[in-house]
matplotlib code that plots the C-alpha trace (Angstrom):
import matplotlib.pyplot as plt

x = [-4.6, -5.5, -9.0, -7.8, -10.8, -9.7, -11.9, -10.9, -9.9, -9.6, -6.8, -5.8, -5.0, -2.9, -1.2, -0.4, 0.1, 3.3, 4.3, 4.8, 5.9, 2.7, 1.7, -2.4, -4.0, -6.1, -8.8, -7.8, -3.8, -1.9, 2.2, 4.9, 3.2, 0.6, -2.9, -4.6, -8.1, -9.0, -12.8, -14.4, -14.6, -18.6, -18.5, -17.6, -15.1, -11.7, -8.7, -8.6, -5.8, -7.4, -5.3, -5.4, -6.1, -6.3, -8.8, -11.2, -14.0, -11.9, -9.8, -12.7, -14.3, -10.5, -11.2, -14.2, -13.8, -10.7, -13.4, -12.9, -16.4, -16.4, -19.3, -19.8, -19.2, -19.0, -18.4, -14.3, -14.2, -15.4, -14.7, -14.3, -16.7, -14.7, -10.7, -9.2, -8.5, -10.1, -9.5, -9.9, -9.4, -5.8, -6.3, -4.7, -1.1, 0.3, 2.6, 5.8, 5.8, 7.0, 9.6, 12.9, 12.8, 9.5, 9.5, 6.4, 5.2, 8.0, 5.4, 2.3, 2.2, -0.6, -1.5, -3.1, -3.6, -3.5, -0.7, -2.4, -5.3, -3.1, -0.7, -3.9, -5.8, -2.1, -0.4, -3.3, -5.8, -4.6, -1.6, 1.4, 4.5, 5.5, 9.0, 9.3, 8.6, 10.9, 10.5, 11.8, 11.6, 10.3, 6.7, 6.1, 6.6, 6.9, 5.7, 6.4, 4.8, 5.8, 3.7, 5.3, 7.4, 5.5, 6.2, 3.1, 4.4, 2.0, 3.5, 1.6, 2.2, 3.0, -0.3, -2.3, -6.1, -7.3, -10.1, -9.4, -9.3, -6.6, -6.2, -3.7, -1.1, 0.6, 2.5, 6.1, 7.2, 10.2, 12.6, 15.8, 17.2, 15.5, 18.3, 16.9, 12.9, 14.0, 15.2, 12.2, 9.6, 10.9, 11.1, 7.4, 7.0, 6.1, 6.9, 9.6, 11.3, 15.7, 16.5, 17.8, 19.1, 16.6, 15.5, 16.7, 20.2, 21.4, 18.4, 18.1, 14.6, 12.5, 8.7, 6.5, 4.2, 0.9, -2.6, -4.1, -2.6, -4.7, -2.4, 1.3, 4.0, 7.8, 10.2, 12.5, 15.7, 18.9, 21.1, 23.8, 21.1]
y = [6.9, 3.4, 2.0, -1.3, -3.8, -5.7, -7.6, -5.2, -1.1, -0.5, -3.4, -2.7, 0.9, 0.3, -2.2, 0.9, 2.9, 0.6, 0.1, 4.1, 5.4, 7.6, 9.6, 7.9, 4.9, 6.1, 4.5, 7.8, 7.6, 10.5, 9.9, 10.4, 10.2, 8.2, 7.8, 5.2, 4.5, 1.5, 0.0, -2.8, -5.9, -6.2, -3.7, -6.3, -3.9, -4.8, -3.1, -0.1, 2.6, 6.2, 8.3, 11.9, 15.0, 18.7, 18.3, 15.4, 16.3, 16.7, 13.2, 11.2, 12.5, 11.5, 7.9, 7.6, 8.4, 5.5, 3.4, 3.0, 2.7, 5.1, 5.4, 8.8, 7.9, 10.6, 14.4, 14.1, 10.6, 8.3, 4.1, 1.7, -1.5, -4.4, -3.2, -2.6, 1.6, 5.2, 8.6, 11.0, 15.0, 15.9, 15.3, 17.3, 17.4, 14.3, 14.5, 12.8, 9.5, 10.0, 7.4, 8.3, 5.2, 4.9, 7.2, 6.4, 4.4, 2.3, 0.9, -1.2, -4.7, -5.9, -9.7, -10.2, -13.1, -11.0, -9.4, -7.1, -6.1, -4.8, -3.0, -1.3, -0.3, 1.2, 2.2, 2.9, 4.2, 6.0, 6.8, 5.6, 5.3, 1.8, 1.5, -2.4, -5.9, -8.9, -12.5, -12.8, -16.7, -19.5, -18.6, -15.4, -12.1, -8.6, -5.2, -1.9, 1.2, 5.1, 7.9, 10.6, 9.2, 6.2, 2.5, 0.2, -3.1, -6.4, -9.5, -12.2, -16.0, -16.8, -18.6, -18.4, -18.2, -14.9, -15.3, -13.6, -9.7, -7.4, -6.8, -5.2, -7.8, -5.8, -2.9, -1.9, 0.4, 3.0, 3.0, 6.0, 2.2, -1.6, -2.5, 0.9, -0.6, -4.1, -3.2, -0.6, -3.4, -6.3, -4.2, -3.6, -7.3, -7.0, -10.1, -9.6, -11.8, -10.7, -8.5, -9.4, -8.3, -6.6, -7.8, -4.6, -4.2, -1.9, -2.5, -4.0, -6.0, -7.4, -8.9, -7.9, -10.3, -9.3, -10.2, -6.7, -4.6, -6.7, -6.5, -8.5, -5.8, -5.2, -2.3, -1.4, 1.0, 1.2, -1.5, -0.1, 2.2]
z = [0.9, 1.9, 3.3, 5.4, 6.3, 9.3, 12.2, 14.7, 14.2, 17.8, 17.6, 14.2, 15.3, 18.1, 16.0, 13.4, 16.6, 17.4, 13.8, 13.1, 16.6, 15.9, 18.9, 19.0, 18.4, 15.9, 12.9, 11.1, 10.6, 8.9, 9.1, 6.4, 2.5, 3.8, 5.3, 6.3, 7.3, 9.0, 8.8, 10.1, 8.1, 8.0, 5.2, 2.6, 0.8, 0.2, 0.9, -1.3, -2.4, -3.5, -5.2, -4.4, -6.8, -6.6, -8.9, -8.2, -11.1, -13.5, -12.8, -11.9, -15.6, -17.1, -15.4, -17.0, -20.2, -19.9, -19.1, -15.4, -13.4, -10.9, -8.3, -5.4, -2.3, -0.1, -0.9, -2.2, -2.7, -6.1, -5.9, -8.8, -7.2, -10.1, -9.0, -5.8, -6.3, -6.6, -6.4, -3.6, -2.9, -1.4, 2.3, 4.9, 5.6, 6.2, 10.3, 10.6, 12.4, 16.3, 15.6, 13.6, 11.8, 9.7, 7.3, 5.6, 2.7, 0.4, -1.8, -2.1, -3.6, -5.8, -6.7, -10.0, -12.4, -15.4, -16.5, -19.6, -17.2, -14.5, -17.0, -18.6, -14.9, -13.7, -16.5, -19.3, -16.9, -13.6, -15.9, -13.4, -14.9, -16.0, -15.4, -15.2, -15.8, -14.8, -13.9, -10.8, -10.4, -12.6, -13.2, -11.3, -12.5, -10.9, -12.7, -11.1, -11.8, -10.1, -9.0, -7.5, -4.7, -4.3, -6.2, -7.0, -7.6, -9.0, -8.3, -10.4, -11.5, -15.1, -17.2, -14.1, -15.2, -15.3, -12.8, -9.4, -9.3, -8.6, -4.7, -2.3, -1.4, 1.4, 2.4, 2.6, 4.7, 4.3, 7.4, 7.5, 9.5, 9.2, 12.0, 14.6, 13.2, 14.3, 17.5, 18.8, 17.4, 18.9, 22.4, 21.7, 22.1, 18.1, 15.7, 13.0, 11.2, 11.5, 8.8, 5.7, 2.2, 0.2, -3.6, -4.6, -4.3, -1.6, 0.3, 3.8, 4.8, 7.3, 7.8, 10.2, 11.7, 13.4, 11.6, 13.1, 10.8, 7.8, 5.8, 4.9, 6.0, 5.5, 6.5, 4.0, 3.9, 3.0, 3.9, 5.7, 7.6]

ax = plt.figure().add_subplot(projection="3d")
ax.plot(x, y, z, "-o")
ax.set_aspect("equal")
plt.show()
C-alpha cells in the first residue's frame, strides 16, 4: 500500500481518478495490486509504502528484532519514523481499474545516497529479494529488489554523501498497452510525454506529467502492446 502526501486529496484523487480509469475520485484508491491512500501535506509525513502481512504481530516483532524501529499507528498498521516504509494487515481485495489499459502497479522507485543502507533496509531487513545491481550511467547506479509480483527499484548516484534518507522517487505504472494509455490520457486533456523504448528491453514507456498525483509517474508495458 502507499500513503501519498500531496497539497490537495480532493485534486490528487481525481488526478488518480483519470490516471486508472477508476470508477470514483476517491482519497481511498483500491485498483489492480495496489492501494493508495492520499493525505494532506500538513501531516509532515513522507510518502510511505507499507507492506502487507497475514500476520502483522508476528512481522512487525521479525522487523524488530532486525533492528527496524517500528512505532503503532492505528489498529493493523506499525511505521518506521527514520525510512520511508512499514508494514500493514492485508487490506481488502484490491478492484480492477475501469480502464483496460492500467493494470496496476509496475514498480516503485527509491532515491537513496547509500548504497549498503538501502541493500540492508530491502534486502537484509523486509527480506525482498535482491535480484540486481548495475550502473546504468557514469555515476548512478540502479538496484532492484522483488516481492511477489511487485519490483522495488533504488536509483542512487555513485560517492554521493550519505546524508539524505531513503524516499519514494515515483511510481510506475503497468499498462496491458502504453500506446491505448497514451491515447485515453491525452484525450483527458492529461500531460504525457510520447512514448518511448523502455530501459528494459521489450518494454515500451511514457511520463506522465501532473504535480497532483505527488509523485513522478510512468506507464509501462510491453512494447508492441
Amino acid at each position: 500500500m502507499l500513503d501519498l502526501v500531496t497539497a490537495d486529496p480532493a485534486g490528487s484523487a481525481k488526478a488518480y481518478q483519470q490516471l486508472l480509469g477508476h470508477g470514483a475520485a476517491d482519497t481511498d484508491i483500491h485498483v489492480g495490486n495496489a492501494r493508495i491512500r492520499l493525505h494532506d501535506k500538513a501531516s509532515d509525513d513522507p510518502h510511505r509504502v507499507l507492506f502487507t502481512s497475514s500476520d502483522t504481530d508476528a512481522q512487525v516483532r521479525l522487523l524488530q528484532r532486525r533492528g527496524l524501529d517500528l512505532h503503532h499507528r492505528h489498529a493493523d498498521e506499525w511505521h518506521a519514523p527514520d525510512v520511508p516504509v512499514g508494514v500493514i494487515t492485508h487490506a481488502p481485495a484490491a478492484l480492477p481499474a475501469r480502464a483496460d489499459d492500467i493494470a496496476g502497479l509496475d514498480h516503485l522507485v527509491f532515491e537513496s545516497t547509500d548504497r549498503d543502507h538501502a541493500v540492508a533496509l530491502f534486502g537484509s531487513t523486509l527480506g525482498l529479494d535482491f535480484r540486481l545491481d548495475r550502473q546504468v550511467s557514469p555515476g548512478l547506479r540502479q538496484l532492484f529488489f522483488r516481492a511477489g509480483d511487485l519490483v522495488v527499484e533504488v536509483v542512487l548516484a555513485d560517492g554521493a554523501p550519505a546524508t539524505e534518507p531513503i524516499s519514494l522517487w515515483g511510481i510506475a505504472w503497468r499498462s496491458h498497452d502504453v500506446t491505448a494509455t497514451h491515447r485515453r490520457l491525452t484525450d483527458l486533456g492529461v500531460g504525457i510525454s510520447e512514448v518511448r523504448v523502455g530501459r528494459k528491453p521489450g518494454t515500451a514507456i511514457a511520463t506522465v506529467y501532473d504535480p497532483l498525483l505527488a509523485t513522478r509517474t510512468v506507464v509501462i508495458g510491453p512494447l508492441d502492446g
